[in-house]
C-alpha positions in Angstrom: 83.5 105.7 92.3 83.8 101.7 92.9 83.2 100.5 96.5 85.6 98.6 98.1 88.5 100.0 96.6 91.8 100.0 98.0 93.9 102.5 95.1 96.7 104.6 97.1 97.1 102.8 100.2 99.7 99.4 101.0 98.2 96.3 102.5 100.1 93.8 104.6 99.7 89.9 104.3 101.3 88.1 106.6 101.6 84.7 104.9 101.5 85.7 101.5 102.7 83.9 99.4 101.2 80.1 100.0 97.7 79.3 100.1 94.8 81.1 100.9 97.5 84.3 101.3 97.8 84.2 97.7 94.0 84.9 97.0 94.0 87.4 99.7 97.1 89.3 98.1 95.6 88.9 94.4 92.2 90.4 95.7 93.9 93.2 96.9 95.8 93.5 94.0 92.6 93.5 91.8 91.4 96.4 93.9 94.3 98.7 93.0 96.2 98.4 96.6 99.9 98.2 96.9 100.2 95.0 99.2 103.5 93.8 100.6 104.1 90.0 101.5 105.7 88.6 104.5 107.1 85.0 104.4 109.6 83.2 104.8 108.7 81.1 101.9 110.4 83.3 99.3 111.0 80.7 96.7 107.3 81.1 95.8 107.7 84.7 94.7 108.4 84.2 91.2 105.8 81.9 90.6 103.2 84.1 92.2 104.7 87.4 89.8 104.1 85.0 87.2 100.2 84.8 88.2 100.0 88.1 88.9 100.8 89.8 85.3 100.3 93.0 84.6 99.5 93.9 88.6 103.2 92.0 89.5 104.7 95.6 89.9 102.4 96.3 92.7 103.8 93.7 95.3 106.3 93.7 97.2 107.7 90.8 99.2 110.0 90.8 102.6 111.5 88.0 104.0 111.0 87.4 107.4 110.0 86.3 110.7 106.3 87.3 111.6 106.5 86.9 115.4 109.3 89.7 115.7 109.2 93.4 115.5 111.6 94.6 112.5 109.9 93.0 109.7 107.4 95.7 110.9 109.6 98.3 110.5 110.9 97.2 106.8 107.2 96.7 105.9 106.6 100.7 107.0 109.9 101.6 104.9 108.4 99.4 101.8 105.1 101.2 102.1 106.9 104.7 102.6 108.7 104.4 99.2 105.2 104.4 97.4 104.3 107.2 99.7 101.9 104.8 102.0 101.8 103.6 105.5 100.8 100.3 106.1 96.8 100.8 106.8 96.0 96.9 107.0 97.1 94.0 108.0 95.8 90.8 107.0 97.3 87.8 109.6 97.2 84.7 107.7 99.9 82.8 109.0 99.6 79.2 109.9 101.7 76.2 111.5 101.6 72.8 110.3 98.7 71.3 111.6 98.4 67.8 112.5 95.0 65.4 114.3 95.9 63.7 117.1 94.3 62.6 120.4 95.0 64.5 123.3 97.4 62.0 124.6 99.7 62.6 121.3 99.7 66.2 121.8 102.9 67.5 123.4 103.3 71.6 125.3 105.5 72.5 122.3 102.6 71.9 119.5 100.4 74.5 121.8 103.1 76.6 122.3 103.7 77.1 118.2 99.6 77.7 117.9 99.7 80.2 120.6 103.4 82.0 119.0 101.5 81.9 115.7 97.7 82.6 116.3 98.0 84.8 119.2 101.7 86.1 119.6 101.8 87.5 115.5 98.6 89.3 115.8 100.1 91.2 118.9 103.8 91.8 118.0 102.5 92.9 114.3 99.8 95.4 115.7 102.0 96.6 118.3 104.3 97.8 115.9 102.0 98.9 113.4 99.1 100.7 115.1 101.2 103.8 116.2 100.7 105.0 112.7 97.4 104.0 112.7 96.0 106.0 115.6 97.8 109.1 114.1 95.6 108.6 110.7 92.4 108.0 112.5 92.0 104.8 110.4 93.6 101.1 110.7 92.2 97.7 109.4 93.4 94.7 111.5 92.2 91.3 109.9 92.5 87.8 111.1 92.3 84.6 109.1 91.0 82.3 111.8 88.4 79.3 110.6 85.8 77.6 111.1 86.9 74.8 113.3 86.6 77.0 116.5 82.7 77.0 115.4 82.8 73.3 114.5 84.6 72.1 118.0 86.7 69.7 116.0 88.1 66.9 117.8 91.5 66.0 117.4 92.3 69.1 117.0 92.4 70.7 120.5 95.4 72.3 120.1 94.4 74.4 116.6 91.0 75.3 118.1 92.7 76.4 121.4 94.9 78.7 119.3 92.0 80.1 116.8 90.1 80.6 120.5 92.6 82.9 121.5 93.2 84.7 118.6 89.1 85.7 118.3 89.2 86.5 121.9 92.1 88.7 121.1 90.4 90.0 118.3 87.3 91.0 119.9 89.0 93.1 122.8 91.2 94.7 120.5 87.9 95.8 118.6 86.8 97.4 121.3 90.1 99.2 122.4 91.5 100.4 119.1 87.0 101.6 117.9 87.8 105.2 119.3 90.6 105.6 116.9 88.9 104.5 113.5 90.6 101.0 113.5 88.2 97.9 113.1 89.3 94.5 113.8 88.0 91.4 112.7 88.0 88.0 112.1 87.5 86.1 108.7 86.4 82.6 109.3 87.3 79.9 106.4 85.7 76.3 106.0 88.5 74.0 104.5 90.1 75.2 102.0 92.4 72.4 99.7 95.7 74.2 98.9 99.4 72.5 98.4 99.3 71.6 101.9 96.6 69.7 101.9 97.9 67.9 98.4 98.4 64.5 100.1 95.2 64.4 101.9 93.4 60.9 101.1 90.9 61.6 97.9 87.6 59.9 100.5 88.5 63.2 103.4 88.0 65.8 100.9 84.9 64.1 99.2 83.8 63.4 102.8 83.9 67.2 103.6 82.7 68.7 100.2 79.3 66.6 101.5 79.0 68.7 104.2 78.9 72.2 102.4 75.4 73.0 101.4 76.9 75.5 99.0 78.3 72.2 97.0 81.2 73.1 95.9 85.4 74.1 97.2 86.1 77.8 98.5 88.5 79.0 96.9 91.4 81.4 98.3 89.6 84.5 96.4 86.7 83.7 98.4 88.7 84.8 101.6 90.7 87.4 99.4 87.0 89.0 98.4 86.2 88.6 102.6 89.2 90.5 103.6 88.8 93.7 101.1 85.1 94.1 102.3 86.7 94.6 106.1 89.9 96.7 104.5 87.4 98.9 103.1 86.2 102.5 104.2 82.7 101.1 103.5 82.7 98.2 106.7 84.5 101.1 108.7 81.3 100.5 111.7 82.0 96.9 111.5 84.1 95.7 114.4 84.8 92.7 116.5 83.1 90.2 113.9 83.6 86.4 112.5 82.6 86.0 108.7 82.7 82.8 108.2 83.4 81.8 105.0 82.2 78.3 104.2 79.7 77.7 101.6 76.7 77.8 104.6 78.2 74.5 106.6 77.9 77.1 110.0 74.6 79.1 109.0 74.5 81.4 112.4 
């Protein structure tokens, strides 16, 4: 049999259907898992089926708010109709992000990294790793990135909230080991998606000179990352940061 197969069980990507959460849900996809989308961005379903083909029957998409329990509760329902629980969750969620000086920078910009880097990881776990513990075996998964790595300035208030979600991440590691559920961080470089579609043309050809690797990641890049963890293969890694960048950060 394959490695890294995911056939018979239901993946969760919070932040499916935009960016790098559409690589992550086609890499799933490609290794035969049922995955379910949450975002609130629904108008980007049909477009994404499109994509998708053949493999369109296996997602499913809920609308919904990440940071608050009963999306959890419909995602369990969506994967008990295929005869599932929800083993995985990938946490790819992201605010808008803007560069500012520290002076520009107002409580409420923190406050939406920390509901959205640290506050979705907990309330989505919380509600999901009941079922986890009782199978002996969970997945937790966290798109952070490389900035916390990088120390970008300008951007205090993003690496503060990646900061707290790998310091979440670690200690969860080591709470939730004893019960066959790994945690772990996947650590992009930049990655140009739509949101990133009005960037100035001399930023991205100013970065792309800093990846050895010389060339773009690409969302399957963090899509391939994230199956490795999911798998029953990398079930003694915990508590770990692959960053995902072409070599920029080679430590």
């Amino acid at each position: 049999m394959s490695m890294f197969q995911a056939t018979g069980r239901s993946i969760l990507v919070i932040g499916g259907l935009g960016g790098l959460g559409r690589g992550i849900c086609s890499s799933f996809l490609h290794a035969g898992a049922h995955v379910i989308a949450l975002d609130t961005h629904v108008e980007n379903e049909a477009s994404f089926r499109k994509e998708l083909s053949s493999s369109s029957s296996q997602l499913s998409v809920i609308c919904g708010d990440a940071t608050q329990s009963e999306v959890y509760a419909t995602a369990q329902e969506v994967a008990n109709s295929r005869g599932h629980v929800v083993d995985t969750v990938v946490i790819c969620a992201t605010p808008p992000q803007f560069t500012h000086a520290i002076e520009d920078y107002d409580w409420d910009y923190h406050q939406q990294m920390i509901d959205v880097f640290l506050k979705i990881p907990y309330v989505a776990t919380n509600a999901l790793v009941s079922s986890m513990k009782t199978a002996k075996f969970g997945r937790i998964i966290n798109i952070t990135s490389e900035v916390f790595e990088t120390s970008e300035p300008f951007s205090s208030a993003y690496v503060a909230g990646k900061g707290a979600q790998i310091g979440w991440t670690r200690s969860m590691a080591s709470e939730l080991a004893p019960f066959g559920i790994t945690v772990n961080h996947v650590a992009p470089g930049f990655i140009p998606v739509e949101r990133h579609k009005d960037l100035p043309q001399e930023v991205l050809d100013g970065y792309l000179k800093t990846v050895p690797a010389g060339r773009w990641g690409t969302p399957e890049d963090i899509g391939a990352a994230c199956v490795f963890f999911a798998s029953k293969e990398a079930g003694f890694i915990s508590g770990q940061t692959l960053l995902v960048n072409g070599a920029r950060t080679p430590h």
